[in-house]
Backbone as CSV, one residue per row, in Angstrom:
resi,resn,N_x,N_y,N_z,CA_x,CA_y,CA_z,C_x,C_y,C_z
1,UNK,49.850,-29.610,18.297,49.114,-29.013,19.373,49.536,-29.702,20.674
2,UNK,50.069,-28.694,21.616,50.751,-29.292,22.907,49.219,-29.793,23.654
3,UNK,49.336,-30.689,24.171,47.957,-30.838,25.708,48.671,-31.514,26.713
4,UNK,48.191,-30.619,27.850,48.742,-31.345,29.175,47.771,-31.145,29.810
5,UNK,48.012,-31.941,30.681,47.164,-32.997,31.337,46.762,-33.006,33.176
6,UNK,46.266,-33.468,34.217,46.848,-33.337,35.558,48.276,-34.033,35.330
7,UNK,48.291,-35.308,34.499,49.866,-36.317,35.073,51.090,-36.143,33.948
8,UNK,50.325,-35.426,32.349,51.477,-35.725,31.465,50.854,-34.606,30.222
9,UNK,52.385,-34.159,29.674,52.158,-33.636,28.463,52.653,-33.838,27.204
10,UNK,51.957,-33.937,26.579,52.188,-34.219,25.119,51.865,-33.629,23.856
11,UNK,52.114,-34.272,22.660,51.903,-34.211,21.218,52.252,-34.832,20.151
12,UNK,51.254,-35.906,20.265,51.410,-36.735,19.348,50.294,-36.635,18.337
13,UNK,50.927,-36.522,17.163,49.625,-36.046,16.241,49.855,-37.336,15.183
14,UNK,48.422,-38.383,14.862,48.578,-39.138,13.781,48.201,-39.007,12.758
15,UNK,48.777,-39.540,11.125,47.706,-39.246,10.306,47.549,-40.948,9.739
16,UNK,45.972,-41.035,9.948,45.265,-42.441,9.517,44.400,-42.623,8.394
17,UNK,44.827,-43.571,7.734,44.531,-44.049,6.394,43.677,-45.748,7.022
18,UNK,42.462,-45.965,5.980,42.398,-47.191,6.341,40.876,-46.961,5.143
19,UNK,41.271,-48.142,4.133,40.602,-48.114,3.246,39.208,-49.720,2.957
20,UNK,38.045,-49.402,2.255,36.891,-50.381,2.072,37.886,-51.473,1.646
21,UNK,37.281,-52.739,2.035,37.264,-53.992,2.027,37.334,-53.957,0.010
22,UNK,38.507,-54.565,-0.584,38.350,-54.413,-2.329,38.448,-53.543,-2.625
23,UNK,38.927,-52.068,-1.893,38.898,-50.846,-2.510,37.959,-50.606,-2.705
24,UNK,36.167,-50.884,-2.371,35.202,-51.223,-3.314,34.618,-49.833,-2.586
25,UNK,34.310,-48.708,-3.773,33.650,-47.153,-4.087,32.794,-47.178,-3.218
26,UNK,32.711,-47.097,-1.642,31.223,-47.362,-1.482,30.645,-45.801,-0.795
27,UNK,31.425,-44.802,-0.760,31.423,-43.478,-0.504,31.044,-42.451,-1.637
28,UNK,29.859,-42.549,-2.157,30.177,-42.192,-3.625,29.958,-40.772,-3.667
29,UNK,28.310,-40.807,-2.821,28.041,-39.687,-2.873,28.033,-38.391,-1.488
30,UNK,27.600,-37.472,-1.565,28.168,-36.536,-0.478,27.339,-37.087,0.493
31,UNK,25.933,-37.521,0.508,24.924,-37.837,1.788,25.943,-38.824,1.972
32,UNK,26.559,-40.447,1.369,27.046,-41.152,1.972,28.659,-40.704,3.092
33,UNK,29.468,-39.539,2.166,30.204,-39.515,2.753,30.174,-38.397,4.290
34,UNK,29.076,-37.960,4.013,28.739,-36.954,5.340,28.095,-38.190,6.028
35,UNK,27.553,-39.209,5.644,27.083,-40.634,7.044,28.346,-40.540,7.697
36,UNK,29.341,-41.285,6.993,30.328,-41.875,7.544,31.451,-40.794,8.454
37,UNK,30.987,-39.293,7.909,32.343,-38.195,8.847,31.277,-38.285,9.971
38,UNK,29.696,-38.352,9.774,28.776,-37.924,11.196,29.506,-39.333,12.245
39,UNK,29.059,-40.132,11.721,29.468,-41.659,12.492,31.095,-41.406,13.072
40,UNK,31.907,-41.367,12.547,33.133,-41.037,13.010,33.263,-39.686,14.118
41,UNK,32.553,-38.655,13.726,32.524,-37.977,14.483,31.963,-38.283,15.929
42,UNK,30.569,-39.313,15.705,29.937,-39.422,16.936,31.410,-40.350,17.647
43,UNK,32.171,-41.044,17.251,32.550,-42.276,17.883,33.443,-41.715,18.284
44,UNK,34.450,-40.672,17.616,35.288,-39.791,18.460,34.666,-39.102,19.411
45,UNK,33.538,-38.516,19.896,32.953,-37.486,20.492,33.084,-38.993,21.858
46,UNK,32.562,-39.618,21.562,31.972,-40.823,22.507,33.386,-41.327,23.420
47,UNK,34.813,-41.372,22.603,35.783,-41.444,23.579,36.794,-40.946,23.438
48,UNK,36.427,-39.414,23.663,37.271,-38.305,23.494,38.272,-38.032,22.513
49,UNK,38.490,-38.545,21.440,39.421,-38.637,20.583,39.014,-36.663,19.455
50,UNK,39.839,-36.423,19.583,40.059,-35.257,18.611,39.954,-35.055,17.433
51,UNK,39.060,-34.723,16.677,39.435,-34.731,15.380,40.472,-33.846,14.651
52,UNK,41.614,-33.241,13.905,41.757,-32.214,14.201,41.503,-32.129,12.197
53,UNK,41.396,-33.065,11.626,40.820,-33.412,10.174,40.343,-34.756,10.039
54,UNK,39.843,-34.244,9.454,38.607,-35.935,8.487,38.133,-35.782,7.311
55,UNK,38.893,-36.789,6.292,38.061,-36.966,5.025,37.410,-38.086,4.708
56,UNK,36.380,-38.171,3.723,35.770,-39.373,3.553,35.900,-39.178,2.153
57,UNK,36.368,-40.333,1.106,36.715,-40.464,-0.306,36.155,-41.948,-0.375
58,UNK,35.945,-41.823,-1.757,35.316,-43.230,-1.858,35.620,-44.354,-1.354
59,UNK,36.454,-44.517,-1.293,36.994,-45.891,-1.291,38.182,-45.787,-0.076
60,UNK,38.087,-45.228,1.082,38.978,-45.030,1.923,39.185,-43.525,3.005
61,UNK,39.390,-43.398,4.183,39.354,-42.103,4.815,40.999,-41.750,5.348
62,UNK,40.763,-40.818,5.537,41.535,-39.862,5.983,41.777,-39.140,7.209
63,UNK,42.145,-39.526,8.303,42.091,-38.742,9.514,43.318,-38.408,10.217
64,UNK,43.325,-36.728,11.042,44.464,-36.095,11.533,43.959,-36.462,12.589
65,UNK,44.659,-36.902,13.765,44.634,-37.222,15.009,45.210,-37.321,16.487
66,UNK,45.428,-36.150,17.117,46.048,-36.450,18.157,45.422,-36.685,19.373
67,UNK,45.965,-37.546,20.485,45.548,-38.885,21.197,46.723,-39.498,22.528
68,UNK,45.916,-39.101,23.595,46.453,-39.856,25.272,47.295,-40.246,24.930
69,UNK,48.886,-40.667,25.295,49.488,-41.581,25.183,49.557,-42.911,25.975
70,UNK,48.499,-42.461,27.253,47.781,-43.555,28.026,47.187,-44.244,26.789
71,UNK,46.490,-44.474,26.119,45.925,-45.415,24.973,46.528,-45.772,23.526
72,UNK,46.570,-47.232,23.404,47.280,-48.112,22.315,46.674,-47.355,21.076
73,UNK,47.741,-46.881,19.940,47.220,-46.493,18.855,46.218,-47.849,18.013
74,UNK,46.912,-48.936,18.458,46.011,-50.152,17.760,44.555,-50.307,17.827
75,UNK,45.015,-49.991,19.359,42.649,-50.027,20.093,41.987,-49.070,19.654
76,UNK,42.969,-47.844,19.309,42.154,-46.396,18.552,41.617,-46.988,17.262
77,UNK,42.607,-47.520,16.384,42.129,-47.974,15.203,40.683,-49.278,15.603
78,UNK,41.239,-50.040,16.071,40.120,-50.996,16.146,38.631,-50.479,16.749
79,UNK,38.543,-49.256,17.535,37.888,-48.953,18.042,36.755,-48.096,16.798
80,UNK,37.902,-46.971,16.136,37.171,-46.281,15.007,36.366,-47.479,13.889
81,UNK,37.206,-48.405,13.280,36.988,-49.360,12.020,35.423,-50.324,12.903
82,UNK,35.593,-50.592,13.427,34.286,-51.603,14.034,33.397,-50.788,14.528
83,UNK,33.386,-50.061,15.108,32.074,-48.978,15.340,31.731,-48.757,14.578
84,UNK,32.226,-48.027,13.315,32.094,-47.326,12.120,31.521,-48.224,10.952
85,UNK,32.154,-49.706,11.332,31.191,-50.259,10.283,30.023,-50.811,10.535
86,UNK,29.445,-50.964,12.498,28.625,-51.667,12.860,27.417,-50.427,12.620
87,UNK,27.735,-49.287,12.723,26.420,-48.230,12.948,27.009,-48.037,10.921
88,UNK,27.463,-48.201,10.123,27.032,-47.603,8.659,26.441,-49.082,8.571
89,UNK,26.732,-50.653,8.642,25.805,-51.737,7.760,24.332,-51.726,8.697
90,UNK,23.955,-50.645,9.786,23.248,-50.330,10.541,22.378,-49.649,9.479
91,UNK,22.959,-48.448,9.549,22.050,-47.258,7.956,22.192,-47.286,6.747
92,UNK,22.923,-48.573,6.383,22.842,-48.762,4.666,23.208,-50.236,4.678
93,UNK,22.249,-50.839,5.434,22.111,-52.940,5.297,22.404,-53.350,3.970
94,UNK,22.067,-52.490,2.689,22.322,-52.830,1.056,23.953,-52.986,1.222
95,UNK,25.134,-52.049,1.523,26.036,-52.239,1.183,26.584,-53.713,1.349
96,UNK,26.138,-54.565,2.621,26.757,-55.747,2.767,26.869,-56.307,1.751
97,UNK,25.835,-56.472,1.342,26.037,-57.073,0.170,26.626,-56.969,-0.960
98,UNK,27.354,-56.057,-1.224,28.340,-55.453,-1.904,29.777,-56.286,-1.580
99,UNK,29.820,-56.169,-0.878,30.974,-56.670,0.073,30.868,-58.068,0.299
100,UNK,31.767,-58.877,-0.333,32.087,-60.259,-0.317,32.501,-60.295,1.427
101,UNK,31.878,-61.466,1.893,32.323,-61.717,3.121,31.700,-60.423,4.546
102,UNK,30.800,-59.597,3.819,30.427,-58.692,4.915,31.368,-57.834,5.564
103,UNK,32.237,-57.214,5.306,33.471,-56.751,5.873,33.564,-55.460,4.966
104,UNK,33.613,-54.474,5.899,33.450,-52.739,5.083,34.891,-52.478,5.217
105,UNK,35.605,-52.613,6.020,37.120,-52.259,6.639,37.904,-53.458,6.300
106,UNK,39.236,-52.957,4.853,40.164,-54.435,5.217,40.509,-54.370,6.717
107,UNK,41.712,-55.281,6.996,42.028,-55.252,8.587,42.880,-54.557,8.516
108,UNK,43.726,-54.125,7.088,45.025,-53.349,7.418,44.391,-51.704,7.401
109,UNK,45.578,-50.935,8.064,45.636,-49.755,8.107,47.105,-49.018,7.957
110,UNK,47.162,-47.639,8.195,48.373,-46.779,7.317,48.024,-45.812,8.838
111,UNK,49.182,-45.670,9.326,48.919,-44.691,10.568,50.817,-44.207,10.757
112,UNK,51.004,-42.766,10.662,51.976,-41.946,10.811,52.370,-40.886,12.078
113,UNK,52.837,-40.874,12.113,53.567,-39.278,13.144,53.349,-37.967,12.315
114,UNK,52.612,-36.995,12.547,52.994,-35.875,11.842,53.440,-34.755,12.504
115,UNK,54.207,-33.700,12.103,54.816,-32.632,13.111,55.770,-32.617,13.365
């Protein structure tokens, strides 16, 4: 999807992978995994980021994404993973504890070019 802009045009479309801390199932059921697309959704809505797909699977998500080339794909990620885990150990405080060390998001992530 082309977008231009007043200063620039582009199309850069990503696809992002970034999976629970241990692989650990914590998406099991549909209410949990509709938390986590609402939450993502709000946090994209909040700084303009596009969704253009989103999955939530147990143990890891899925997102199509195209995105400013004014902004670092790194801060996108850091931006989605820490929001996302501060508002879910927000509406489900039980999972921490699941989670050795408190940490819902390893630090690594999987992010591509598609198109």
């Amino acid at each position: 999807m082309i977008v231009k802009t007043r200063t620039n045009v582009y199309d850069f479309n990503f696809h992002l992978v970034w999976v629970t801390k241990y692989r650990k199932e914590i998406f099991t059921t549909i209410e949990k995994q509709n938390a986590m697309q609402d939450i993502l959704t709000h946090i994209c809505d909040e700084h303009d980021i596009v969704i253009q797909s989103l999955q939530v699977m147990p143990d890891h998500i899925h997102m199509l994404i195209p995105f400013n080339p004014k902004h670092a794909a790194s801060s996108i990620v850091k931006t989605l993973k820490g929001k996302s885990a501060r508002l879910w150990f927000k509406a489900y405080p039980e999972t921490k504890a699941m989670l050795w060390g408190g940490h819902l998001w390893t630090p690594s992530y999987f992010m591509a070019t598609v198109g």
